[in-house]
Backbone bond lengths (Angstrom), bond angles and torsions (degrees), N, CA, C in turn:
res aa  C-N    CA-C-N  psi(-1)  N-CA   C-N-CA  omega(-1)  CA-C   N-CA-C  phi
1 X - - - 1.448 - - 1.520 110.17 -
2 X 1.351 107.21 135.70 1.668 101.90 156.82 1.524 129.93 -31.44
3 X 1.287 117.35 112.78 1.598 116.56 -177.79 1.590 92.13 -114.32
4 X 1.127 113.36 98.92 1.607 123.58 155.11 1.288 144.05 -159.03
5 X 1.233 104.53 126.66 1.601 120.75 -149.43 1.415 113.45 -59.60
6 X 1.148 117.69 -45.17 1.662 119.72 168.02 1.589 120.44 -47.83
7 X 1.410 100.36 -55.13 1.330 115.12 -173.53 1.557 107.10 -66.65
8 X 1.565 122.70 -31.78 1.461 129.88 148.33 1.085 106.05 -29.13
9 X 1.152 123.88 -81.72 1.653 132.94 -136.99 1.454 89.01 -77.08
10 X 1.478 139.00 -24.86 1.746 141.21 -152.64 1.644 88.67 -88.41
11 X 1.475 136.64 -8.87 1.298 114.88 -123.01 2.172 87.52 -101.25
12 X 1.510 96.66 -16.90 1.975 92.09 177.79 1.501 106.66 -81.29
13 X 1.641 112.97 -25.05 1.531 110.86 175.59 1.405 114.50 -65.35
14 X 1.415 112.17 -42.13 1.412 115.49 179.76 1.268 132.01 -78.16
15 X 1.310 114.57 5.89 1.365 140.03 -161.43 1.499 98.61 -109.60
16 X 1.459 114.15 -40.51 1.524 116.29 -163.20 1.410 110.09 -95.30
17 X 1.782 98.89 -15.60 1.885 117.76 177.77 1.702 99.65 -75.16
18 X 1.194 131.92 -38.04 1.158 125.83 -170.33 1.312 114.28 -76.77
19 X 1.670 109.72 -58.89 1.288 96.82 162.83 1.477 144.39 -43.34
20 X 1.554 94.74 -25.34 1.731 88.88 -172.00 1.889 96.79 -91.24
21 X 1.079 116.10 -18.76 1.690 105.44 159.41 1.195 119.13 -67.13
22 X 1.307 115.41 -28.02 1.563 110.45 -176.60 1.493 83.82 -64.77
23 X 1.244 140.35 -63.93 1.401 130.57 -130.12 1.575 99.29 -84.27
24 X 1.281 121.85 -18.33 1.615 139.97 161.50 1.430 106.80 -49.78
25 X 1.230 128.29 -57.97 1.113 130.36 173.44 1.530 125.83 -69.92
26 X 0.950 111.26 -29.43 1.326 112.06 178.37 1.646 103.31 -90.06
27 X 1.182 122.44 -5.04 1.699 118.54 162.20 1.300 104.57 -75.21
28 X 1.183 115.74 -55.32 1.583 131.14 -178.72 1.353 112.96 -40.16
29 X 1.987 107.68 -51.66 1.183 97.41 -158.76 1.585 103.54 -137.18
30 X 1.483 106.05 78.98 1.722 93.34 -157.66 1.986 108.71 -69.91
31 X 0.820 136.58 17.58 1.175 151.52 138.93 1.357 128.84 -49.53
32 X 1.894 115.47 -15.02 1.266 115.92 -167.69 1.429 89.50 -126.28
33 X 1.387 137.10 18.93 1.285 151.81 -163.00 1.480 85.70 -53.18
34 X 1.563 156.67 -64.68 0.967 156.65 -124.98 1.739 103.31 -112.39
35 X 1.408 130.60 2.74 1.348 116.73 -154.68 1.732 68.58 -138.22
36 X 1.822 135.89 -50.33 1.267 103.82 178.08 1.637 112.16 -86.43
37 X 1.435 120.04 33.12 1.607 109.81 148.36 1.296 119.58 -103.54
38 X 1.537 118.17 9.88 1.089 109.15 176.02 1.512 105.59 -110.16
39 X 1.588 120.82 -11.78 1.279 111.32 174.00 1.571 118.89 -104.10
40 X 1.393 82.04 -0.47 1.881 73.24 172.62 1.736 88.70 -122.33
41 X 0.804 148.03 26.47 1.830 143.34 143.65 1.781 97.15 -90.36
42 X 0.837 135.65 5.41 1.492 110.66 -164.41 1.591 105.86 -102.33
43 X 1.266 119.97 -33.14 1.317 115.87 171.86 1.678 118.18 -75.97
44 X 1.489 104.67 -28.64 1.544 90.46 169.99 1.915 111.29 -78.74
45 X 1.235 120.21 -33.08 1.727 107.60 154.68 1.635 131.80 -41.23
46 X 1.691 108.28 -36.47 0.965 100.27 168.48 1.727 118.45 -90.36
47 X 1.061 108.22 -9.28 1.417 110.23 170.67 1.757 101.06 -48.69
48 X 1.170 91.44 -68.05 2.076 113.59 -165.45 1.316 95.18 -58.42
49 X 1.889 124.79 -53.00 1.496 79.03 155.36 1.114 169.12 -2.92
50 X 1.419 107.17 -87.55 1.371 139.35 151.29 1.330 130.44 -12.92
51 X 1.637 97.78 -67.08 1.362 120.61 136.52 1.468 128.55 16.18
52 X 1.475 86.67 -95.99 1.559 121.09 -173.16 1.251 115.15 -70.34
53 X 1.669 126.51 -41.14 1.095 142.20 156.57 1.432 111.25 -54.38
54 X 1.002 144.33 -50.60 1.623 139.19 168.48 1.341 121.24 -58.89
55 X 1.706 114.17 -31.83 1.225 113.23 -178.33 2.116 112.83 -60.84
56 X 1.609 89.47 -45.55 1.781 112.22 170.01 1.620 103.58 -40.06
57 X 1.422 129.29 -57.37 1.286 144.14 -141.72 1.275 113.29 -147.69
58 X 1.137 146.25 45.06 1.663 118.84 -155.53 1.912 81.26 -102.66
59 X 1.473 93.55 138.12 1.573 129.42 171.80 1.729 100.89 -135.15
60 X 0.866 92.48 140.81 2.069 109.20 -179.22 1.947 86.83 -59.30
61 X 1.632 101.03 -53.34 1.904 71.76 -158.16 1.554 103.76 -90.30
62 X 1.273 130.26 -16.67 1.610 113.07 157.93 1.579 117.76 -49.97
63 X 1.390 105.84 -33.96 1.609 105.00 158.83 1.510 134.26 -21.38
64 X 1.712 81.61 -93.80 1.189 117.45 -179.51 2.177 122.75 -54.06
65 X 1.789 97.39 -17.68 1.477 107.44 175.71 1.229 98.19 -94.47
66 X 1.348 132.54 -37.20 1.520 116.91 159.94 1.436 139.52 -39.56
67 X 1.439 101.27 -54.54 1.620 125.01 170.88 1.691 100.69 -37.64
68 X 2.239 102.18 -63.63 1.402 91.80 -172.20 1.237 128.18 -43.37
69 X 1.632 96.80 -53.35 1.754 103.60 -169.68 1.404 106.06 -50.32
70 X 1.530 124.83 -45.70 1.700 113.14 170.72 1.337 122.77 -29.95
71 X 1.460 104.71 -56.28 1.020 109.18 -175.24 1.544 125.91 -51.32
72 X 1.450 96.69 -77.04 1.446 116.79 166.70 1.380 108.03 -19.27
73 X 1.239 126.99 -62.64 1.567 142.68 170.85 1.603 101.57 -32.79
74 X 1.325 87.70 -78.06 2.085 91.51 -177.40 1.294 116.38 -47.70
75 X 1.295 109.42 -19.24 1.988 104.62 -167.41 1.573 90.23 -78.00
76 X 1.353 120.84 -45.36 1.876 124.19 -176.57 1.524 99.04 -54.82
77 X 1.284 117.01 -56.86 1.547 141.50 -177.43 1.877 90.70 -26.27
78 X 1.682 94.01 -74.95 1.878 103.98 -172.51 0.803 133.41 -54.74
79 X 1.374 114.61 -41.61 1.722 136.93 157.71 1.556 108.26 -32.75
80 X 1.292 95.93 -73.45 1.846 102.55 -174.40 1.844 106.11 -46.62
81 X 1.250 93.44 -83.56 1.822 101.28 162.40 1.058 125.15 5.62
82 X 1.735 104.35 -74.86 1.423 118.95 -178.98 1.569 108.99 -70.93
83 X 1.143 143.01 -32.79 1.678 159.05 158.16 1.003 95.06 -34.99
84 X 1.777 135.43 -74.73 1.069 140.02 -178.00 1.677 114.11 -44.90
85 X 1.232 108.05 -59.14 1.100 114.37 -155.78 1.853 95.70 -74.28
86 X 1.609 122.80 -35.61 1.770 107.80 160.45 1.507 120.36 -38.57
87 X 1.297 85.52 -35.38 1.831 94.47 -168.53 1.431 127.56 -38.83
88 X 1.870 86.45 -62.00 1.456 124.15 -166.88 2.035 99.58 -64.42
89 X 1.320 99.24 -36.08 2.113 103.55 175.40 1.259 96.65 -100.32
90 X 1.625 123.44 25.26 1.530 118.71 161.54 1.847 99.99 30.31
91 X 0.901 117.30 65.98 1.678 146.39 154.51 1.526 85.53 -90.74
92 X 1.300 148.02 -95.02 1.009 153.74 -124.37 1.716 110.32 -125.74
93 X 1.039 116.82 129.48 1.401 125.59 150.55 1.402 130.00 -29.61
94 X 1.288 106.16 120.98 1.678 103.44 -173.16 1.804 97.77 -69.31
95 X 1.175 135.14 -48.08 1.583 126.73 168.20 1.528 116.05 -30.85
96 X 1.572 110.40 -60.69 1.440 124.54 -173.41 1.745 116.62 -47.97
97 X 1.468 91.17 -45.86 1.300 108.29 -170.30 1.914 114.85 -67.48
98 X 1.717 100.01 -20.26 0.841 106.87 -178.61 1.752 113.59 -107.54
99 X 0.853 105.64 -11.29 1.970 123.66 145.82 1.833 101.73 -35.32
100 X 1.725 80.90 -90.72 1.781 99.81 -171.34 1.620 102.67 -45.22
101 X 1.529 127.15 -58.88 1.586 86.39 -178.28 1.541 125.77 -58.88
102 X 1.156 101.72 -36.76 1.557 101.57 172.32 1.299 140.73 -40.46
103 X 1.342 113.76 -28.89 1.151 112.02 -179.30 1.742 95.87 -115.43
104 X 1.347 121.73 9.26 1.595 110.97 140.40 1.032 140.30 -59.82
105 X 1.780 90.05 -39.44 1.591 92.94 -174.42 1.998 100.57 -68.92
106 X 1.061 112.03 -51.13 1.534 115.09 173.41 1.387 123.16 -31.75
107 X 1.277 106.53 -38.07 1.474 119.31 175.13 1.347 101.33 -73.14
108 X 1.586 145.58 -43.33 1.597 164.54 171.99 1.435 78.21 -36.40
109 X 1.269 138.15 -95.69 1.440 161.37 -138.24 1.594 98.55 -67.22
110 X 1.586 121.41 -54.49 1.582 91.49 170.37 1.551 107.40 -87.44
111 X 1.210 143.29 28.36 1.001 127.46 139.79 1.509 136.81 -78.01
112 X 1.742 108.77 -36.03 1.309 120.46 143.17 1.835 129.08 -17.78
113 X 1.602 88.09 -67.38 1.427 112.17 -161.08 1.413 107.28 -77.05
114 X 1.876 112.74 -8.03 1.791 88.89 164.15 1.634 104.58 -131.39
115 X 1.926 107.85 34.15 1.425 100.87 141.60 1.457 121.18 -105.19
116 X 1.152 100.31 2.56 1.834 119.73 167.06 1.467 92.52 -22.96
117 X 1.730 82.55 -106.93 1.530 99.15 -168.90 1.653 127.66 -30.67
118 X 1.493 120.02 -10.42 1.338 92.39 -147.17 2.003 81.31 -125.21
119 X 1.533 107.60 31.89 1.399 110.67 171.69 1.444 113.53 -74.66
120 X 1.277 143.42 107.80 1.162 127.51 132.81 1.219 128.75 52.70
121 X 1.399 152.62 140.36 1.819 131.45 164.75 2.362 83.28 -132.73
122 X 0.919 116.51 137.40 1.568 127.58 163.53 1.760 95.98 -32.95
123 X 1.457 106.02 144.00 1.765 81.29 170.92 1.527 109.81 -109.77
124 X 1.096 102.88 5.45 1.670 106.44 161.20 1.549 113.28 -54.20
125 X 1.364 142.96 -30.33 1.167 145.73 -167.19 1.442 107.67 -64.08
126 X 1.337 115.94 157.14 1.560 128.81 -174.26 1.746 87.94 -82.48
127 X 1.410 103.51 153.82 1.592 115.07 160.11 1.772 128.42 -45.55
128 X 1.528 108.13 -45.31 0.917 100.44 170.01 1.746 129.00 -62.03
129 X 1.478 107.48 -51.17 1.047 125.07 -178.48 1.526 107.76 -60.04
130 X 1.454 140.17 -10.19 0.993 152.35 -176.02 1.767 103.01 -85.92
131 X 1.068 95.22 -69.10 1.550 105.68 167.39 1.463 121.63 -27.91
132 X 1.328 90.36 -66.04 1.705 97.05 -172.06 1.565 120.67 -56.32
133 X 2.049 88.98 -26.63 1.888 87.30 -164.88 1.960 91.98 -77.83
134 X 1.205 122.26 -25.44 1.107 101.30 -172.79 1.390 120.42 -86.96
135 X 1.007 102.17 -9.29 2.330 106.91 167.20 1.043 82.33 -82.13
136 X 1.773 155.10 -43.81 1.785 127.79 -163.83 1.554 80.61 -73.73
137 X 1.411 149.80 -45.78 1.316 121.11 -148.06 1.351 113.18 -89.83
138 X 1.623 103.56 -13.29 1.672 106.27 178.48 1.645 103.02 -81.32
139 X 1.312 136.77 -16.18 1.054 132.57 -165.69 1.716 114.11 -102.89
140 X 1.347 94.25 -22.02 1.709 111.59 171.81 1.617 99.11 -79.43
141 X 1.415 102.93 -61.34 2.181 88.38 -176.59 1.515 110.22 -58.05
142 X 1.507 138.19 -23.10 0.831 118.28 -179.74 1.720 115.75 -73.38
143 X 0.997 97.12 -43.44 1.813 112.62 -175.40 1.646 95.02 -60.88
144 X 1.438 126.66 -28.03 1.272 104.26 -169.60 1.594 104.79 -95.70
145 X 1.366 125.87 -18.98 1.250 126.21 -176.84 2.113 103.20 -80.67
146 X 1.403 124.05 -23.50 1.278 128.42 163.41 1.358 83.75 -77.25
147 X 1.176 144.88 -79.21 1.867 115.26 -152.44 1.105 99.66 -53.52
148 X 1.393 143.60 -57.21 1.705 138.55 -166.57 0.934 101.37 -40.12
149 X 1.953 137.01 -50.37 1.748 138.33 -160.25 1.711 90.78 -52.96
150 X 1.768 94.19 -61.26 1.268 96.12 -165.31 1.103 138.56 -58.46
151 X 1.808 125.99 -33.27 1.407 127.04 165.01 0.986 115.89 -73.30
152 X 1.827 124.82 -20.34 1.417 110.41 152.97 1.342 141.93 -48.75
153 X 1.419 107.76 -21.88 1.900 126.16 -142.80 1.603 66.84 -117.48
154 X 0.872 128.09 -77.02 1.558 116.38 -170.65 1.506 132.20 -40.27
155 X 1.499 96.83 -38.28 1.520 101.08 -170.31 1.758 96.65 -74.66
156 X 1.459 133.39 -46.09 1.298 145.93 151.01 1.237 121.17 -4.70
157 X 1.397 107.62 -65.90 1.652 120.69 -159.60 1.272 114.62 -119.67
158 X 1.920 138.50 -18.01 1.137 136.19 -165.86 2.062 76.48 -79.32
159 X 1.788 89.69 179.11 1.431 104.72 -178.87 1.450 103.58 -98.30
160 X 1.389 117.34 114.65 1.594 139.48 -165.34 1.441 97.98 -14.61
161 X 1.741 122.69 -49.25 1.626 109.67 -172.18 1.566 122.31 -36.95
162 X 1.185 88.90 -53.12 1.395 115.71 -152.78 1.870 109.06 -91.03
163 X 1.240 115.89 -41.02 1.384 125.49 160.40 1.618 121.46 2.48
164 X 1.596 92.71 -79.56 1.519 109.52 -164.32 1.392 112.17 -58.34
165 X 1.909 109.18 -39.82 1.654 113.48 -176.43 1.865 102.46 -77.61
166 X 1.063 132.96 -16.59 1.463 132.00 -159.00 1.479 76.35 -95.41
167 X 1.686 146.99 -62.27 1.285 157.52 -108.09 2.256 86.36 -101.47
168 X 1.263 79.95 -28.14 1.717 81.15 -163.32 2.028 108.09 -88.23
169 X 1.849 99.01 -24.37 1.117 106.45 179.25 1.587 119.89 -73.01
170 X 1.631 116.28 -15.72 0.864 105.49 -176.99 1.317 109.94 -98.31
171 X 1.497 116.67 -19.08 1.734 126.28 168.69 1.910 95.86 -47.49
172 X 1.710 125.47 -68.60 1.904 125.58 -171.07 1.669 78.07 -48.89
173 X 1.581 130.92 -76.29 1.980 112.05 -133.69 1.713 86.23 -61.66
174 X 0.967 153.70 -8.06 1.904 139.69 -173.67 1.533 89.89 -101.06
175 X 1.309 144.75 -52.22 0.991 124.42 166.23 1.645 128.69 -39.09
176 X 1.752 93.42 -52.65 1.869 93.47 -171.58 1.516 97.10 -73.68
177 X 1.209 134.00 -28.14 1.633 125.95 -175.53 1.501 97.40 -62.50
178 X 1.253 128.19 -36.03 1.365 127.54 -171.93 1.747 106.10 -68.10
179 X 1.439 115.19 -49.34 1.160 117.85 178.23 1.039 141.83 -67.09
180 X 1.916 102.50 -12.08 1.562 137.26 169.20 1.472 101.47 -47.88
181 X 1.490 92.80 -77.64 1.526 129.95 -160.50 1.466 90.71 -66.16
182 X 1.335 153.37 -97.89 1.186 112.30 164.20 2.007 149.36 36.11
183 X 1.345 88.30 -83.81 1.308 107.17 -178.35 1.742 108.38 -81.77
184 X 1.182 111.49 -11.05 1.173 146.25 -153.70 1.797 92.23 -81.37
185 X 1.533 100.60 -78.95 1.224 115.66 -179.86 1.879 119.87 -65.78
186 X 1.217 104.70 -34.56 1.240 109.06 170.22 1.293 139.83 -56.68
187 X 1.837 95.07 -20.37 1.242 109.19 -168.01 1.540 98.09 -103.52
188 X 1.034 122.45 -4.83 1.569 141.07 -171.44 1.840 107.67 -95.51
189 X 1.266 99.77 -32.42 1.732 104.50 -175.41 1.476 89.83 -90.81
């Protein structure tokens, strides 16, 4: 999981930014009454989550990697929001708008792919088995930070039709290469 302290501490600002776009949008567009209660309810669910999950366990840094992922979550959350909400004062292109998330989410994926590698392994595990998980995790962040270039570079430059289905095909082949290699090694030990 994301462990970061800034993005911790960002995670009640970003929580209270989404909601109040959700509720922006749904002034704007009372027609979407049902799509901004689900994006501006979702960070206070995962709050209560959180919650509940801390009450079970609470540790400062299971905390604090929770908080991020909130966060992180809400920043995609605002982005979209705010996209939407250019839309609706046609500031922005409904294509464009759908560019820029696109190549967020791409950016999500190589961000993923180079905290891959650097997760943790239980230290109860045997040496070997240690090994292996970290070549599957060095070989998964890499494959996922090359799919991120690519659904970025794609979502960017293909011609808007076609974008999203080419942008998504290369997200399954980095998955199935992952699941190759995988099955790959497993079948090898």
């Amino acid at each position: 999981m994301i462990h970061n302290k800034t993005l911790s501490n960002l995670a009640p600002a970003v929580t209270f930014s989404v909601l109040a776009l959700g509720v922006w949008m749904w002034l704007l567009k009372p027609e979407l009454l049902g799509l901004a209660i689900i994006a501006a309810g979702f960070l206070p669910a995962a709050w209560l989550f959180t919650f509940v999950i801390n009450r079970a366990k609470p540790t400062a840094k299971g905390n604090q990697e929770l908080r991020s992922a909130i966060t992180a979550a809400g920043l995609l959350l605002a982005l979209s929001l705010g996209l939407s909400i250019a839309e609706i004062y046609q500031a922005l292109a409904p294509s464009m708008s759908e560019r820029i998330n696109s190549v967020a989410l791409g950016l999500v994926l190589i961000i993923m792919g180079n905290y891959l590698p650097k997760m943790l392994q239980p230290i109860k595990q045997d040496k070997v088995a240690a090994q292996t998980g970290q070549e599957m995790r060095r070989f998964a962040g890499w494959t996922f930070v090359i799919t991120g270039f690519a659904y970025a570079l794609i979502s960017m430059f293909a011609p808007i039709a076609t974008a999203s289905t080419l942008a998504t095909y290369s997200v399954i082949l980095g998955l199935a290469i992952i699941a190759i290699r995988f099955i790959w090694i497993k079948i090898e030990r």
